[in-house]
MDTraj code that builds the backbone (N, CA, C; nanometers):
import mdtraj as md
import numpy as np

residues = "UNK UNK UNK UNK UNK UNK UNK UNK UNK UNK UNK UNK UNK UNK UNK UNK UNK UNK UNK UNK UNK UNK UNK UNK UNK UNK UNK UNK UNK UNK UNK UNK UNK UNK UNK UNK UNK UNK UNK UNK UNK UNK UNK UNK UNK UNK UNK UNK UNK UNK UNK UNK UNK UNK UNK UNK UNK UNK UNK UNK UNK UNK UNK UNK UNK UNK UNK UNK UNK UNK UNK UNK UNK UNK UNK UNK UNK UNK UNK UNK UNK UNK UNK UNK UNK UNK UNK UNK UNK UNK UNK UNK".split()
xyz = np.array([
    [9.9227, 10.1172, 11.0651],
    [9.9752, 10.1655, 10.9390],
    [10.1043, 10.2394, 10.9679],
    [10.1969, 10.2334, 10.8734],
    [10.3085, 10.3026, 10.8873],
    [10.3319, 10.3584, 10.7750],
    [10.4418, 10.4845, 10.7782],
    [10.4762, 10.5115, 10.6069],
    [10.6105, 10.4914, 10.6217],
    [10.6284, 10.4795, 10.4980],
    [10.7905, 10.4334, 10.4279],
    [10.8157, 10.5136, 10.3016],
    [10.9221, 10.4647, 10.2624],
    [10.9820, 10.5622, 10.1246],
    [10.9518, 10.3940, 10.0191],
    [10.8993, 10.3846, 9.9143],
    [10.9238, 10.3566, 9.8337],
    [11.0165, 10.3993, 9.7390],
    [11.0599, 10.2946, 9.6053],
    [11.1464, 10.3386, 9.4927],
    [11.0008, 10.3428, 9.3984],
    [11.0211, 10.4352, 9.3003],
    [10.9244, 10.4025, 9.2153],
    [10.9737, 10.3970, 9.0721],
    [10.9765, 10.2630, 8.9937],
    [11.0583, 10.2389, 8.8633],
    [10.9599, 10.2459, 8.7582],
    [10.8083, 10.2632, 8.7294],
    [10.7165, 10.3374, 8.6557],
    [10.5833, 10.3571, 8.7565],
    [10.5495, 10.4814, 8.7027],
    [10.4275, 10.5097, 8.7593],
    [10.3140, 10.5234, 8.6669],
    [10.2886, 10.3887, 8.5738],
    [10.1440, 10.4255, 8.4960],
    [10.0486, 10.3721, 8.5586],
    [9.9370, 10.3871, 8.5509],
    [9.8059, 10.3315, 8.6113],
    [9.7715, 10.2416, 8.5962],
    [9.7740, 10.1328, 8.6780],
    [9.7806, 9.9860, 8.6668],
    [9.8782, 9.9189, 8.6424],
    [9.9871, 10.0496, 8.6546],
    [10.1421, 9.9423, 8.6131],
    [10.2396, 9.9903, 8.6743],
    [10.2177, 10.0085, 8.8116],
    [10.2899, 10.0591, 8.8934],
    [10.4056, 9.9546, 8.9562],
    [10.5166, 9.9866, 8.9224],
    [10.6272, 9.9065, 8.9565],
    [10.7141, 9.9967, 9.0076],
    [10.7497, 9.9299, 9.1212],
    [10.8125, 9.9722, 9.2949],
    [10.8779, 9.8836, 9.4137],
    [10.9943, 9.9280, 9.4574],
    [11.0511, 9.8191, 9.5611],
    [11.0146, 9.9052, 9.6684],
    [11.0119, 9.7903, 9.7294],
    [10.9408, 9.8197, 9.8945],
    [11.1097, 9.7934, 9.9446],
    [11.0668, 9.8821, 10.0858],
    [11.2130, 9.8821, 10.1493],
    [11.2530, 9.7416, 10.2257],
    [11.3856, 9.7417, 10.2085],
    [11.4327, 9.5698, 10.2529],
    [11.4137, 9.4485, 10.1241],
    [11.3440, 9.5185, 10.0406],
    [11.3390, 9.3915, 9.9113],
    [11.4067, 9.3982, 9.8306],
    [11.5063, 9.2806, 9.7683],
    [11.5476, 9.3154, 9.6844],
    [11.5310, 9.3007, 9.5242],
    [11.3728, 9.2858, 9.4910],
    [11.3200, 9.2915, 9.3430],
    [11.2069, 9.4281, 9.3690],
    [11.1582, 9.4630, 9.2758],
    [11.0797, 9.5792, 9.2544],
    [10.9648, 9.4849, 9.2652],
    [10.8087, 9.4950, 9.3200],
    [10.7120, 9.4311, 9.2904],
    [10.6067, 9.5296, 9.2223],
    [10.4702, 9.4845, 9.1310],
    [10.3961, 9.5441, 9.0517],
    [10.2502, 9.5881, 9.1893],
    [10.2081, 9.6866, 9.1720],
    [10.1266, 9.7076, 9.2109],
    [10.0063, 9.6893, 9.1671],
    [9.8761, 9.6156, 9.1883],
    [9.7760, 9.6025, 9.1628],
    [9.6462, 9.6525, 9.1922],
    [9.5962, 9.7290, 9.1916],
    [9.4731, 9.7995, 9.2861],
    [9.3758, 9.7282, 9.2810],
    [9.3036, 9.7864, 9.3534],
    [9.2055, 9.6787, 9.4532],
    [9.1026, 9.6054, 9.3885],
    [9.0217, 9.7313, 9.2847],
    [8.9061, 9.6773, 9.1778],
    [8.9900, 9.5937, 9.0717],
    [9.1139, 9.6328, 9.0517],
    [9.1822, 9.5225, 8.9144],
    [9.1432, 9.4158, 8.9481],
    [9.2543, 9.3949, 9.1456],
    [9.2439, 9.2912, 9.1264],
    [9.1118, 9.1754, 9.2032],
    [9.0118, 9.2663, 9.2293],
    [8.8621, 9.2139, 9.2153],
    [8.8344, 9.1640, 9.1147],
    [8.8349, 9.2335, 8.9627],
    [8.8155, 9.2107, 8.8235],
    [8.8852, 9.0714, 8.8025],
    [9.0107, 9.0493, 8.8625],
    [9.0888, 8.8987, 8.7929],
    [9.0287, 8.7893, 8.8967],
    [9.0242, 8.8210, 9.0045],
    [8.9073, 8.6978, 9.0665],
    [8.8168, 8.6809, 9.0125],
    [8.7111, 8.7866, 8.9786],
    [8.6140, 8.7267, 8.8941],
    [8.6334, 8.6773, 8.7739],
    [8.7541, 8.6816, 8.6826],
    [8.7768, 8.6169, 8.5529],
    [8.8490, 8.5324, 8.5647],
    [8.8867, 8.4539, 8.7073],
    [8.9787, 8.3227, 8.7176],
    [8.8818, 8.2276, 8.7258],
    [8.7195, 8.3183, 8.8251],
    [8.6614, 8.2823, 8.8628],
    [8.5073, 8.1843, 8.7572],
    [8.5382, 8.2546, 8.6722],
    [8.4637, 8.2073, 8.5574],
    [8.5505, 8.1753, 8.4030],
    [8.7078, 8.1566, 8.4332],
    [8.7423, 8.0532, 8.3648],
    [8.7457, 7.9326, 8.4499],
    [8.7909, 7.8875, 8.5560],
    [8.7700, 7.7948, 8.6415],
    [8.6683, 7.6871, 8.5922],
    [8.5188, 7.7838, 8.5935],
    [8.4065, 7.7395, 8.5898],
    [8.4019, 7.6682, 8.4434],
    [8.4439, 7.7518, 8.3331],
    [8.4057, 7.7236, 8.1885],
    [8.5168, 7.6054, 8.2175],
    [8.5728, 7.5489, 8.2725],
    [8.6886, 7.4592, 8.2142],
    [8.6176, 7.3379, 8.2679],
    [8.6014, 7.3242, 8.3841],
    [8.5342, 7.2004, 8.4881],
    [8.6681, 7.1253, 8.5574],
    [8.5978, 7.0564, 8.6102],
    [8.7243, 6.9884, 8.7085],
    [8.7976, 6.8795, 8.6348],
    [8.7436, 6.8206, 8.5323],
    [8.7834, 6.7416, 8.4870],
    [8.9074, 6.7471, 8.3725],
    [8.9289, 6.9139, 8.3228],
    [8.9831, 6.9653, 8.2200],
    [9.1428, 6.9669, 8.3200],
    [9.1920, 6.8880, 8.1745],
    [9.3691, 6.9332, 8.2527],
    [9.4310, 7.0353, 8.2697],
    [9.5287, 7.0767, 8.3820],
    [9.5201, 7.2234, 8.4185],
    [9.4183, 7.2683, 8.5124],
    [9.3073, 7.2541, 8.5243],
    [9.2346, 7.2449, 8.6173],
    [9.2705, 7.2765, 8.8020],
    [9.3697, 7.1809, 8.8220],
    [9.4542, 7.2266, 8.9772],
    [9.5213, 7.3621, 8.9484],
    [9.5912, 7.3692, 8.8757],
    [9.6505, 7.4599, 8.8414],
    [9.6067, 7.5974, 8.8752],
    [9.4944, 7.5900, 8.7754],
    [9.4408, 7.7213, 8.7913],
    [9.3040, 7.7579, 8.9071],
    [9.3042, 7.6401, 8.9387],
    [9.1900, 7.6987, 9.0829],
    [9.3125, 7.7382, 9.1560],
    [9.4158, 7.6829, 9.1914],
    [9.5230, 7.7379, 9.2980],
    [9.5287, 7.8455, 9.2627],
    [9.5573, 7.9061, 9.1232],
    [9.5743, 8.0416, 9.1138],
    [9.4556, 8.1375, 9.1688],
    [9.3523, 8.0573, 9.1119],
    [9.1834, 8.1719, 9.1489],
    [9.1911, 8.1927, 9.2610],
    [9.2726, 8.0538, 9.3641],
    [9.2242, 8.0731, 9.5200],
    [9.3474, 8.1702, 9.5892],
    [9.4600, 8.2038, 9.5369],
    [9.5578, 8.3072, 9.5480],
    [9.5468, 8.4188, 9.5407],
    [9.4432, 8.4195, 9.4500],
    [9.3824, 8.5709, 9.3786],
    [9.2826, 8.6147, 9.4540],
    [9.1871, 8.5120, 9.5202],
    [9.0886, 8.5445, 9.6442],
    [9.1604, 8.5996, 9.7564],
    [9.2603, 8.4473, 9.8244],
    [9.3125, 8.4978, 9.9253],
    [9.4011, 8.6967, 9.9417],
    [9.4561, 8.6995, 9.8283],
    [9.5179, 8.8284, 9.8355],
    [9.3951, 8.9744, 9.8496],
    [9.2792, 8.9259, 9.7817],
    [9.2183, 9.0265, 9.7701],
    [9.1191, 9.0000, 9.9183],
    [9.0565, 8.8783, 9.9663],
    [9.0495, 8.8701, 10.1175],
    [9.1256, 8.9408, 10.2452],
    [9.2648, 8.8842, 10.2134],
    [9.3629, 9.0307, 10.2751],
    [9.3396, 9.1483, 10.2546],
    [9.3327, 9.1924, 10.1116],
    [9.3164, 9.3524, 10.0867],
    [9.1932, 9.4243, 10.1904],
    [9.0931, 9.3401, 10.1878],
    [8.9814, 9.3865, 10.2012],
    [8.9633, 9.4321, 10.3924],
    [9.0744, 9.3032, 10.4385],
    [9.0472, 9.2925, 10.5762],
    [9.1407, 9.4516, 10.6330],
    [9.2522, 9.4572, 10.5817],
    [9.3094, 9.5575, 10.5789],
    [9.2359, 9.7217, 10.6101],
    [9.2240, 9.6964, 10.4108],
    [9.1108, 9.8457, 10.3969],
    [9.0312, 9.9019, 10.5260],
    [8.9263, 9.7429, 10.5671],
    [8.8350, 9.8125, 10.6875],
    [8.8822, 9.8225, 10.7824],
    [9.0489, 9.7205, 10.8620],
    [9.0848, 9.7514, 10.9516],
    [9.1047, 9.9145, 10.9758],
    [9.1431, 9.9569, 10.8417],
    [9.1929, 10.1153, 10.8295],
    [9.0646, 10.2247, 10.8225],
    [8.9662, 10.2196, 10.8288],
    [8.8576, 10.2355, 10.7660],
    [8.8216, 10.2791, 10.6601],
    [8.9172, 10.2084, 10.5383],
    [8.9213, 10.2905, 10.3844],
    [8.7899, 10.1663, 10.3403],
    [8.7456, 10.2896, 10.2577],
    [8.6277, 10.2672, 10.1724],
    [8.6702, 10.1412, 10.0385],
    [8.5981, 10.0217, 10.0515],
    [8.5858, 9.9134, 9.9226],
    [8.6107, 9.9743, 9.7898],
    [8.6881, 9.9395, 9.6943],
    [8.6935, 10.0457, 9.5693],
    [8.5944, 9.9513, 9.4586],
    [8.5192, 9.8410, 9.5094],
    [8.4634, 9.8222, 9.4306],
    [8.3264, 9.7581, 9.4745],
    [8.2072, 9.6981, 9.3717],
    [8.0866, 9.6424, 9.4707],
    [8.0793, 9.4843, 9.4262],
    [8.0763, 9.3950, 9.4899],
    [8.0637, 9.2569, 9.4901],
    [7.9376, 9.1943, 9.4517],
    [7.8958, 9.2949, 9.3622],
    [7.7680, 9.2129, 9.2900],
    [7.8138, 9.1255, 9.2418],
    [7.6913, 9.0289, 9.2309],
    [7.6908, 8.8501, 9.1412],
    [7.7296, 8.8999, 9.0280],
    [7.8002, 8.8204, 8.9639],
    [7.8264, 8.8543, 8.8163],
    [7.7182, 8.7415, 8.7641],
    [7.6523, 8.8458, 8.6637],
    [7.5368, 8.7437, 8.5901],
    [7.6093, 8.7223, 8.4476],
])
top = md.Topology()
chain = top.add_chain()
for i, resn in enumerate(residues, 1):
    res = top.add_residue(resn, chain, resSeq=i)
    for name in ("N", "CA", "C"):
        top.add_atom(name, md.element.get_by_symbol(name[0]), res)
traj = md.Trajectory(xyz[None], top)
């Protein structure tokens, strides 16, 4: 881990928009349970649509973007030993 200076261009909760140093666009910040919450709702529109529905590629690529990033998050967190901000129950 390292620290840096961020810019910070709003700071509301869940809408945190900020350039990281060396970039030159501001990117949005997402926290960890959000973006748990949008895997599981890519994850069960995916499902309601079926494979056969057009758009279909589309949006599993997105669900599987939305995994992969939060797969990263997660590997991170424990590399660091920060605590999961959320619990991975089945969604019934």
């Amino acid at each position: 881990m390292r620290e840096d200076t961020v810019e910070i261009f709003a700071d509301i909760s869940n809408s945190a928009i900020m350039r990281h140093p060396g970039r030159r666009f501001p990117g949005v910040l997402i926290q960890g349970d959000t973006l748990y919450s949008m895997c599981q709702r890519a994850d069960f529109i995916a499902q309601e649509m079926g494979r056969e529905t057009p758009g279909y590629e589309d949006m599993n690529d997105l669900r599987n973007h939305l995994w992969s990033l939060l797969s990263h998050y997660k590997t991170v967190l424990v590399e660091h030993g920060v605590e999961i901000p959320f619990s991975e129950q089945p969604r019934t």
